[in-house]
PyMOL Python script that loads the backbone (N, CA, C, O; Angstrom):
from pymol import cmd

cmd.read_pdbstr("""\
ATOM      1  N   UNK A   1      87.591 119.851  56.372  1.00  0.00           N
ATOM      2  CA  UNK A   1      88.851 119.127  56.363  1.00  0.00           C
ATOM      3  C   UNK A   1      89.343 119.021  54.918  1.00  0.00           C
ATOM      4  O   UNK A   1      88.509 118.839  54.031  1.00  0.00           O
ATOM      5  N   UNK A   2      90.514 119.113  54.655  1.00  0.00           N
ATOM      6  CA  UNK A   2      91.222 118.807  52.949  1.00  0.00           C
ATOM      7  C   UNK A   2      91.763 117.591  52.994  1.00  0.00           C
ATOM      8  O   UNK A   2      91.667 116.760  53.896  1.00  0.00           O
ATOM      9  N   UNK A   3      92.333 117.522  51.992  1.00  0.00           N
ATOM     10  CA  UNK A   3      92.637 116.577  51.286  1.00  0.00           C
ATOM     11  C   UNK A   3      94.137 116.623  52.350  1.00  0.00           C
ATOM     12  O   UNK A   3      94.256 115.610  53.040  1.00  0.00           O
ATOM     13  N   UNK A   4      94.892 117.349  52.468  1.00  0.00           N
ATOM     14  CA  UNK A   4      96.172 117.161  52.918  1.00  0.00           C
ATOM     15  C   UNK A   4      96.661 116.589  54.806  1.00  0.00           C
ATOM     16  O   UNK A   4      97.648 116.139  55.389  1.00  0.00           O
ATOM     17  N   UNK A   5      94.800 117.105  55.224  1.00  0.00           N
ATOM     18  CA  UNK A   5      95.081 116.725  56.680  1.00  0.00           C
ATOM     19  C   UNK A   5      94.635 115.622  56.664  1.00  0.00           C
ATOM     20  O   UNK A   5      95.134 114.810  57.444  1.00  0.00           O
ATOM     21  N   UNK A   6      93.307 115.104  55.589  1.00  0.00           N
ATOM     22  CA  UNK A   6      93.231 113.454  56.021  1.00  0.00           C
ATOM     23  C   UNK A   6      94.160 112.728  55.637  1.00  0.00           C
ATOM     24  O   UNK A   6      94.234 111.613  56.155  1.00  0.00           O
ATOM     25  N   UNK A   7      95.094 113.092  54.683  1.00  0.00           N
ATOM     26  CA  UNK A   7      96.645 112.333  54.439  1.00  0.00           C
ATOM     27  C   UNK A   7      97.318 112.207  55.518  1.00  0.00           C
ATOM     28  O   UNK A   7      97.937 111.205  55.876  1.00  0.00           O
ATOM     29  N   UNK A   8      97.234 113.070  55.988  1.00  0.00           N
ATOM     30  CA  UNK A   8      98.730 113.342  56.802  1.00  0.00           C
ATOM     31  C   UNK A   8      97.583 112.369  58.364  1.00  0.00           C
ATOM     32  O   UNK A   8      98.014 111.749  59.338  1.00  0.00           O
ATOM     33  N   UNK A   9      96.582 112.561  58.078  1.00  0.00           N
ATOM     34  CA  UNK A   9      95.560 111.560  59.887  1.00  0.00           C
ATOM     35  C   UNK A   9      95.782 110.713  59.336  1.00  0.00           C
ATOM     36  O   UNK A   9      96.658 110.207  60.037  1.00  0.00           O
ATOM     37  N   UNK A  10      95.588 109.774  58.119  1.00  0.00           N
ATOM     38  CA  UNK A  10      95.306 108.766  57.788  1.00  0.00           C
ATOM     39  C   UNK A  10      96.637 107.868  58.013  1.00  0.00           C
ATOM     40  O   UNK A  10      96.456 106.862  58.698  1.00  0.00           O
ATOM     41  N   UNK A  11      98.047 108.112  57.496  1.00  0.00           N
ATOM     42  CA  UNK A  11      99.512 107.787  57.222  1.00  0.00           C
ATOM     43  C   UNK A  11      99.970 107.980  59.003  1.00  0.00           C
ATOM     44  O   UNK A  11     100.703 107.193  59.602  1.00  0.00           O
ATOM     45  N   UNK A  12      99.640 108.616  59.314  1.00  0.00           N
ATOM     46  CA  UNK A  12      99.748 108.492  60.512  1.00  0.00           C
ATOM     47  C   UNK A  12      99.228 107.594  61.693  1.00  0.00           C
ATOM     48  O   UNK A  12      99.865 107.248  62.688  1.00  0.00           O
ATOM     49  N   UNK A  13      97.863 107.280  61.345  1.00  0.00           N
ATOM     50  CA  UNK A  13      97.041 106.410  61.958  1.00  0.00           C
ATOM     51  C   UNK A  13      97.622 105.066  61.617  1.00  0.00           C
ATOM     52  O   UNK A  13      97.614 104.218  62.509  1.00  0.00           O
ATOM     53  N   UNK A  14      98.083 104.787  60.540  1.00  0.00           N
ATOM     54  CA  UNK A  14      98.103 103.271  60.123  1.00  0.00           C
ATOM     55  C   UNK A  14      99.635 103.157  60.866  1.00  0.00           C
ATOM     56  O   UNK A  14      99.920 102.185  61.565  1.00  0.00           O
ATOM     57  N   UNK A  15     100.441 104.116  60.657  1.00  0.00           N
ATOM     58  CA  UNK A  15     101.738 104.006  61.300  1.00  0.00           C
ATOM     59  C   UNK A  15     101.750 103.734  62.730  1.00  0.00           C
ATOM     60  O   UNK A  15     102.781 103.205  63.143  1.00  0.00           O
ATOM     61  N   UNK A  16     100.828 103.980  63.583  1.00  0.00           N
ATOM     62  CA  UNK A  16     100.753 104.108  64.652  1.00  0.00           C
ATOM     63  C   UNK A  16      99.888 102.297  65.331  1.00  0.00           C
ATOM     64  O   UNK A  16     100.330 101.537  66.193  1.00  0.00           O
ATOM     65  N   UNK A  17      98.959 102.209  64.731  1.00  0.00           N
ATOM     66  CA  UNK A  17      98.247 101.240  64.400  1.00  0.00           C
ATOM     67  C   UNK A  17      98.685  99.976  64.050  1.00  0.00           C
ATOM     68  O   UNK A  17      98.362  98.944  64.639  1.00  0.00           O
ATOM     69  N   UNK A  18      99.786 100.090  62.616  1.00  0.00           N
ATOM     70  CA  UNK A  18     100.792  98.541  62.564  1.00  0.00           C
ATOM     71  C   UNK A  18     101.942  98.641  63.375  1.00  0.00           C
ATOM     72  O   UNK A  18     102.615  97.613  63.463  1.00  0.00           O
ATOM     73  N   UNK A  19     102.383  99.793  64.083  1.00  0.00           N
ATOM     74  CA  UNK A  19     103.376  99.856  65.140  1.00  0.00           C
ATOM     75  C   UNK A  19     102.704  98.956  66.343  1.00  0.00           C
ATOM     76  O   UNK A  19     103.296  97.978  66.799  1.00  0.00           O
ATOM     77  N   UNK A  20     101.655  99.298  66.725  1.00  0.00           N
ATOM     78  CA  UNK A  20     100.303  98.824  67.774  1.00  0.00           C
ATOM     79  C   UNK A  20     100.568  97.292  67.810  1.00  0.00           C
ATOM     80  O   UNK A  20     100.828  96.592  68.788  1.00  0.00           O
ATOM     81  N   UNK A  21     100.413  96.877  66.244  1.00  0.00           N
ATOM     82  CA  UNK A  21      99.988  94.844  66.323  1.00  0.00           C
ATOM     83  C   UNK A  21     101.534  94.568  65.832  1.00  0.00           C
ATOM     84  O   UNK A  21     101.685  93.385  65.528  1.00  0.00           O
ATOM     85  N   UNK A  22     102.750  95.388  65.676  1.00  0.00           N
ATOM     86  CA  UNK A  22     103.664  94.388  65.123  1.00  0.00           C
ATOM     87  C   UNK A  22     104.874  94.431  66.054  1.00  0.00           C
ATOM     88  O   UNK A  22     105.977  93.938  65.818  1.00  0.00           O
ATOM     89  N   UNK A  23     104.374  95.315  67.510  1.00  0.00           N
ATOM     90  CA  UNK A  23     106.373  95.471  67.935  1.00  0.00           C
ATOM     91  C   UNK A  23     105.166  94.062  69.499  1.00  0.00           C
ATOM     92  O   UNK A  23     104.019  93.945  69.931  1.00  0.00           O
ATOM     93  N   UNK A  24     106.604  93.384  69.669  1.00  0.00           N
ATOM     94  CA  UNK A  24     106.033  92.291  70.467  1.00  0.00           C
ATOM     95  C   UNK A  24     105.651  92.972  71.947  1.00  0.00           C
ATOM     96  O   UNK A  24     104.789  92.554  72.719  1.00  0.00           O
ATOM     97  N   UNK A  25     106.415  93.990  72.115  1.00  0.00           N
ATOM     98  CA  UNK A  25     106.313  94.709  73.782  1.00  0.00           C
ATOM     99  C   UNK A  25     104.373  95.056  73.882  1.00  0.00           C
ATOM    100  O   UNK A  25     103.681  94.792  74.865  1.00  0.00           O
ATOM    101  N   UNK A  26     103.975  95.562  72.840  1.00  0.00           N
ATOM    102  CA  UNK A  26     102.845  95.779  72.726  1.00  0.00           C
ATOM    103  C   UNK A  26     101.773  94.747  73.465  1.00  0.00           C
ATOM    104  O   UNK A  26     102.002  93.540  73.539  1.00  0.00           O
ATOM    105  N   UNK A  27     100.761  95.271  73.920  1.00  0.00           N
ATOM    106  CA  UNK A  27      99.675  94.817  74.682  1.00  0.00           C
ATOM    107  C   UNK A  27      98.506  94.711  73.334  1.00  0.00           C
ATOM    108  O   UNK A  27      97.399  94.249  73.608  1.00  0.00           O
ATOM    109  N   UNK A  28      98.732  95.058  72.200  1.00  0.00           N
ATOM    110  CA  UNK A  28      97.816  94.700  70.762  1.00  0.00           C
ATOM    111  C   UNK A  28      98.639  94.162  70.131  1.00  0.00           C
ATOM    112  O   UNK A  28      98.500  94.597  68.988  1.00  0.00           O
ATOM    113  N   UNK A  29      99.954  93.016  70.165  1.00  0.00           N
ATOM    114  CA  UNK A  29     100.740  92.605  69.746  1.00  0.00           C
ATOM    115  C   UNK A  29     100.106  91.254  68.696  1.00  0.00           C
ATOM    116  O   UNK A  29      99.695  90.240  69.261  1.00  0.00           O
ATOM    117  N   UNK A  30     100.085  91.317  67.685  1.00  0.00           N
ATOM    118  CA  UNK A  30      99.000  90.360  66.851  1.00  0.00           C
ATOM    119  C   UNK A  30     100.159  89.262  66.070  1.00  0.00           C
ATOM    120  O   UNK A  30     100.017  88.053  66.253  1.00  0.00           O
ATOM    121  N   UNK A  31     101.487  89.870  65.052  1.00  0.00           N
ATOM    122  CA  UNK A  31     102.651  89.429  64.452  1.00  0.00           C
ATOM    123  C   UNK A  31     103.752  90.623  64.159  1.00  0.00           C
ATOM    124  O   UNK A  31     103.675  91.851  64.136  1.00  0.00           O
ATOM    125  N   UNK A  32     104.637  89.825  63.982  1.00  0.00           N
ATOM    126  CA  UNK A  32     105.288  91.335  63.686  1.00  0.00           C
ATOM    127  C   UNK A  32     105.591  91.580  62.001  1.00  0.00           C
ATOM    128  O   UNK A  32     106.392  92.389  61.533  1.00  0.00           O
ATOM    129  N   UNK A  33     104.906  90.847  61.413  1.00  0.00           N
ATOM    130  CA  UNK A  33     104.575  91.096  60.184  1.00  0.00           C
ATOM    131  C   UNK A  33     103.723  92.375  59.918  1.00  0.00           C
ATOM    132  O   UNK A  33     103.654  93.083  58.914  1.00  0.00           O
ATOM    133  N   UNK A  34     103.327  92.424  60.680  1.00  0.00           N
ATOM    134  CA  UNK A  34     102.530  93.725  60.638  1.00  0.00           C
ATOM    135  C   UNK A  34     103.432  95.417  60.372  1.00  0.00           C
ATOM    136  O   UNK A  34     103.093  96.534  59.983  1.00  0.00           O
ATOM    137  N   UNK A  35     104.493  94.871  60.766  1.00  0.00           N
ATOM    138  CA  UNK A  35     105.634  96.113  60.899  1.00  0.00           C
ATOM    139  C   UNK A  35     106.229  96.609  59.085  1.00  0.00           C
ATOM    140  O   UNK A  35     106.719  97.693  58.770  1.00  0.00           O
ATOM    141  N   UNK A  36     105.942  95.288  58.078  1.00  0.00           N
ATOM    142  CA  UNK A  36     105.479  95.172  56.610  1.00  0.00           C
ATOM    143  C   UNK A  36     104.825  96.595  56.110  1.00  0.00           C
ATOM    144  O   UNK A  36     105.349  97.476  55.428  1.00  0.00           O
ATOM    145  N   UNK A  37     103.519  96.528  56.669  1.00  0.00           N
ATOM    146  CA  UNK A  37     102.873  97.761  56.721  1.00  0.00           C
ATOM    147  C   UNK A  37     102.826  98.827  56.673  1.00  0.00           C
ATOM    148  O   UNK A  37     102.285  99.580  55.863  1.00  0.00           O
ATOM    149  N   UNK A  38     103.793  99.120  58.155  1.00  0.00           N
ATOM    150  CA  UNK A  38     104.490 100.281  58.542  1.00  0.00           C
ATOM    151  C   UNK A  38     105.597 100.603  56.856  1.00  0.00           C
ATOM    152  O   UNK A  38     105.393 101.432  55.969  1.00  0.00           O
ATOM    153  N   UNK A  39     106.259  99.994  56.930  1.00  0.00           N
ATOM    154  CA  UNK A  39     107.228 100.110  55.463  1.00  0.00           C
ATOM    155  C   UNK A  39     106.678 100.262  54.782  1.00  0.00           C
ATOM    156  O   UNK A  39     107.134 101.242  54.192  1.00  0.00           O
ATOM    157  N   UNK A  40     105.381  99.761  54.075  1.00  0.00           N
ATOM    158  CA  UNK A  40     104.569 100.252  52.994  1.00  0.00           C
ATOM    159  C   UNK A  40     104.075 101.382  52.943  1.00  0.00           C
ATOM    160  O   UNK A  40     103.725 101.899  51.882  1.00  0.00           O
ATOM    161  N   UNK A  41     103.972 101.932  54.074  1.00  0.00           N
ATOM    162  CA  UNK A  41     103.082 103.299  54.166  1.00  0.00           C
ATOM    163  C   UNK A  41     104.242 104.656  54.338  1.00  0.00           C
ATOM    164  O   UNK A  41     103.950 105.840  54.168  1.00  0.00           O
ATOM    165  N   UNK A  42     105.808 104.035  54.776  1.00  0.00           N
ATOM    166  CA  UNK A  42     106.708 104.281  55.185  1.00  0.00           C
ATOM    167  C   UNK A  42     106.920 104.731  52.889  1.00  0.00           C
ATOM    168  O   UNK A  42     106.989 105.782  52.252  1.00  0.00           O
ATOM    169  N   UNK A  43     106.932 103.839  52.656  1.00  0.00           N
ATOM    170  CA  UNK A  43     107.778 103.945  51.018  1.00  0.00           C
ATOM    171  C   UNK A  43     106.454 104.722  50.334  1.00  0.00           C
ATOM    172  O   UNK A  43     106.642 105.454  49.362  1.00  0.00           O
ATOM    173  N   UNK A  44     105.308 104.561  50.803  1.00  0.00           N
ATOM    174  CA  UNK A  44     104.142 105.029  49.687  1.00  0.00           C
ATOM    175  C   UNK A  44     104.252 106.924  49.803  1.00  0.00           C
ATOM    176  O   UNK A  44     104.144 107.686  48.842  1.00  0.00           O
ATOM    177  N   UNK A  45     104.491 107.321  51.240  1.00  0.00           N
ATOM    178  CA  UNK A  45     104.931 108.888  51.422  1.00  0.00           C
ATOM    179  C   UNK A  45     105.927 109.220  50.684  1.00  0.00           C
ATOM    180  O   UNK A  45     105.755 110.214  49.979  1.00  0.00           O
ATOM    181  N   UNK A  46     107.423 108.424  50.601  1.00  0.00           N
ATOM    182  CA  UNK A  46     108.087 108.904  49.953  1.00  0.00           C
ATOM    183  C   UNK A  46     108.151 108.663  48.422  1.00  0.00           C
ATOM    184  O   UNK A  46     108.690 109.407  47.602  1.00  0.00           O
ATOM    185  N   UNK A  47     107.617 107.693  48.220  1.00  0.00           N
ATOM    186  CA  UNK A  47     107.812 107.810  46.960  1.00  0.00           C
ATOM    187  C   UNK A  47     106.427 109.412  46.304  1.00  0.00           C
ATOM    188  O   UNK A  47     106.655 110.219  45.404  1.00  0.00           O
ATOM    189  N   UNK A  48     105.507 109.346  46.931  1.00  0.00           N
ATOM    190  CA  UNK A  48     104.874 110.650  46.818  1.00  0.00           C
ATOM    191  C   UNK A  48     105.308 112.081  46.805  1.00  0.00           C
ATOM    192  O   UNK A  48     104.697 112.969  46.209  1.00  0.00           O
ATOM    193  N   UNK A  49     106.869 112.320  47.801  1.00  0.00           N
ATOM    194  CA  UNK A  49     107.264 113.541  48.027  1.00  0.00           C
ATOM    195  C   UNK A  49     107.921 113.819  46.663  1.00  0.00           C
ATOM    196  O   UNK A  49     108.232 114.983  46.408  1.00  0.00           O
ATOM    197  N   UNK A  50     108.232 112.533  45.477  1.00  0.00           N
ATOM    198  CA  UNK A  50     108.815 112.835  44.566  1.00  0.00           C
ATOM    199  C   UNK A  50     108.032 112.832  43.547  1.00  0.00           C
ATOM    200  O   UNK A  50     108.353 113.618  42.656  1.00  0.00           O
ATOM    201  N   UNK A  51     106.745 111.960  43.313  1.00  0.00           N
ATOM    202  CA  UNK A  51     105.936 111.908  41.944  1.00  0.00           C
ATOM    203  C   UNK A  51     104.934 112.556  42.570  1.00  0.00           C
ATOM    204  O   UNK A  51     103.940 112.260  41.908  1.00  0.00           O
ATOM    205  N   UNK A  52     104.696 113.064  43.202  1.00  0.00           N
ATOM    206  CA  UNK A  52     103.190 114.171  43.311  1.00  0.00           C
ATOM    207  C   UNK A  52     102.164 113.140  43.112  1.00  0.00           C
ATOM    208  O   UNK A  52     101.103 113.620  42.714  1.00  0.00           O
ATOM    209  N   UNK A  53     102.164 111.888  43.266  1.00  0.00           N
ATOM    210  CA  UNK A  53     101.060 110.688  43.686  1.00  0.00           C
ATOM    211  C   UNK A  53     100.591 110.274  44.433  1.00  0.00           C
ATOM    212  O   UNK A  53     101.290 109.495  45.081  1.00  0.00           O
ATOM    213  N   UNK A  54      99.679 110.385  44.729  1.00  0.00           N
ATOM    214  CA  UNK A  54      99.099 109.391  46.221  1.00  0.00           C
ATOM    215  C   UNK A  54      97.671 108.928  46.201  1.00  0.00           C
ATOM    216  O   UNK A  54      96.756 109.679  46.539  1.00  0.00           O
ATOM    217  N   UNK A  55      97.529 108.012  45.908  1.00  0.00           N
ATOM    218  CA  UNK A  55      96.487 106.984  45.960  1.00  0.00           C
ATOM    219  C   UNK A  55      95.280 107.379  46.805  1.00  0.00           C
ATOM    220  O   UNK A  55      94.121 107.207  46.428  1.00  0.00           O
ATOM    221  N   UNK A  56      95.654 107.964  48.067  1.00  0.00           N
ATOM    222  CA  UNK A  56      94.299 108.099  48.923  1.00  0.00           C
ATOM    223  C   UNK A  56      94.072 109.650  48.424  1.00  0.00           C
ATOM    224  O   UNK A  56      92.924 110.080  48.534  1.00  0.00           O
ATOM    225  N   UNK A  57      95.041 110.488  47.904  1.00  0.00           N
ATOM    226  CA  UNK A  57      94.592 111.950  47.584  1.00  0.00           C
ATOM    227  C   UNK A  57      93.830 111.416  46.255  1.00  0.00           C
ATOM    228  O   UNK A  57      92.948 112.251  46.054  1.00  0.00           O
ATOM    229  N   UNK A  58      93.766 110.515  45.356  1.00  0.00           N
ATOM    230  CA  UNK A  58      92.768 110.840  44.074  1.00  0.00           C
ATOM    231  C   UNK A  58      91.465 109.988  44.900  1.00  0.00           C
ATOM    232  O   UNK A  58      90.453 110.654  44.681  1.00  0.00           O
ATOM    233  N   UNK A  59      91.170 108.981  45.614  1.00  0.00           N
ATOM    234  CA  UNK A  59      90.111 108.837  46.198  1.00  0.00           C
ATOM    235  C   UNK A  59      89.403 109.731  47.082  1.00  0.00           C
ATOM    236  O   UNK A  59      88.184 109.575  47.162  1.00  0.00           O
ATOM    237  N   UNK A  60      89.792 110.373  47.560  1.00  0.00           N
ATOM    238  CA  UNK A  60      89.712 111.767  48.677  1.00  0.00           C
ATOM    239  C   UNK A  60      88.777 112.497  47.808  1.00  0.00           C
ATOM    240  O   UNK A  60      87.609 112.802  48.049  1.00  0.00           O
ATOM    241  N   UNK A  61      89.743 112.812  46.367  1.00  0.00           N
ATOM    242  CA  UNK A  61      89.328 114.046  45.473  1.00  0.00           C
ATOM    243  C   UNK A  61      87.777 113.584  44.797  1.00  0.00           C
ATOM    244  O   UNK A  61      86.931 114.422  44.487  1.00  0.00           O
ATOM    245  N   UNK A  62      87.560 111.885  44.614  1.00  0.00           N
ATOM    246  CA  UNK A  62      86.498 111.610  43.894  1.00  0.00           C
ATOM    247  C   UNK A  62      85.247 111.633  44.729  1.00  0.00           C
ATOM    248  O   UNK A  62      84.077 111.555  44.352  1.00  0.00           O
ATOM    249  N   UNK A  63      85.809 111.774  46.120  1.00  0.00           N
ATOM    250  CA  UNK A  63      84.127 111.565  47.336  1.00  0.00           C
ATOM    251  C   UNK A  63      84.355 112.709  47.516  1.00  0.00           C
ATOM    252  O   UNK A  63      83.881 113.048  48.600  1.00  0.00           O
ATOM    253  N   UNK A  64      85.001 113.759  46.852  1.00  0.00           N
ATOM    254  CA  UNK A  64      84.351 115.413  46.854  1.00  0.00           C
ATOM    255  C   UNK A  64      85.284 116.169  48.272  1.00  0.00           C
ATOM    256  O   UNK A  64      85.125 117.309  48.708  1.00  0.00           O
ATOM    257  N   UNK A  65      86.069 115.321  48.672  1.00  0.00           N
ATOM    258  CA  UNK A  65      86.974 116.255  49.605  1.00  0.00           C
ATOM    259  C   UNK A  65      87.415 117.291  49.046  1.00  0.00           C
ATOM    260  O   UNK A  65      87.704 117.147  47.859  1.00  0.00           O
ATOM    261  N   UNK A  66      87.602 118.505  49.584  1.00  0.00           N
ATOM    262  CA  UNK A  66      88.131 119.745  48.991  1.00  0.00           C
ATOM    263  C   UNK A  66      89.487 119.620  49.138  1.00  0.00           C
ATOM    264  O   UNK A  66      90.014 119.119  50.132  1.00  0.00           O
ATOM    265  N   UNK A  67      90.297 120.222  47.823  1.00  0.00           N
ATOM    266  CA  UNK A  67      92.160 120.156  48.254  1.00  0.00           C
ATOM    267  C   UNK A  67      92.720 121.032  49.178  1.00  0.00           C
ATOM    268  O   UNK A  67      92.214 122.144  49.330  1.00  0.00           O
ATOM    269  N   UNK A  68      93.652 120.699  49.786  1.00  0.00           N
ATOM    270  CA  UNK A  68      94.232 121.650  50.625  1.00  0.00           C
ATOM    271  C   UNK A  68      95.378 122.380  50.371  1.00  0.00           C
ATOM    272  O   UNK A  68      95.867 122.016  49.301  1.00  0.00           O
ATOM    273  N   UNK A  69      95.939 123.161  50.849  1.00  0.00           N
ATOM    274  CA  UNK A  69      96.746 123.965  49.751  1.00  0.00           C
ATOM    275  C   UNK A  69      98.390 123.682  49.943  1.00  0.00           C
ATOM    276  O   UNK A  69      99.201 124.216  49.187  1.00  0.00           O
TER     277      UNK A  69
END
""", "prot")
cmd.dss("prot")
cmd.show_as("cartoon", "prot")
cmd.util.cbc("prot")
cmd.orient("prot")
């Protein structure tokens, strides 16, 4: 696995996940503060598509994940 598919599982998972505890229709409905989250993970991609940064790609890179291309 690289570096670019556990990004793309990971940003996805949490999106899916604070969608899960923050929309009230939900049956894992916890607050909808949780939907916070979603926006954070929502602004942390984009601000990445422009500075070539991302927080979980330099942790990825230090537990020896290989990059993806």
């Amino acid at each position: 696995m690289t570096t670019n598919r556990l990004i793309r599982m990971f940003a996805g998972s949490f999106v899916l996940l604070s969608l899960a505890l923050g929309i009230p229709g939900s049956p894992l409905f916890v607050s909808s503060n949780w939907l916070w989250f979603t926006a954070f993970v929502g602004v942390n991609l984009l601000q990445s598509s422009f500075t070539r940064f991302c927080p979980l790609e330099t942790v990825l890179k230090r537990l020896g994940v290989r990059e993806g291309c």
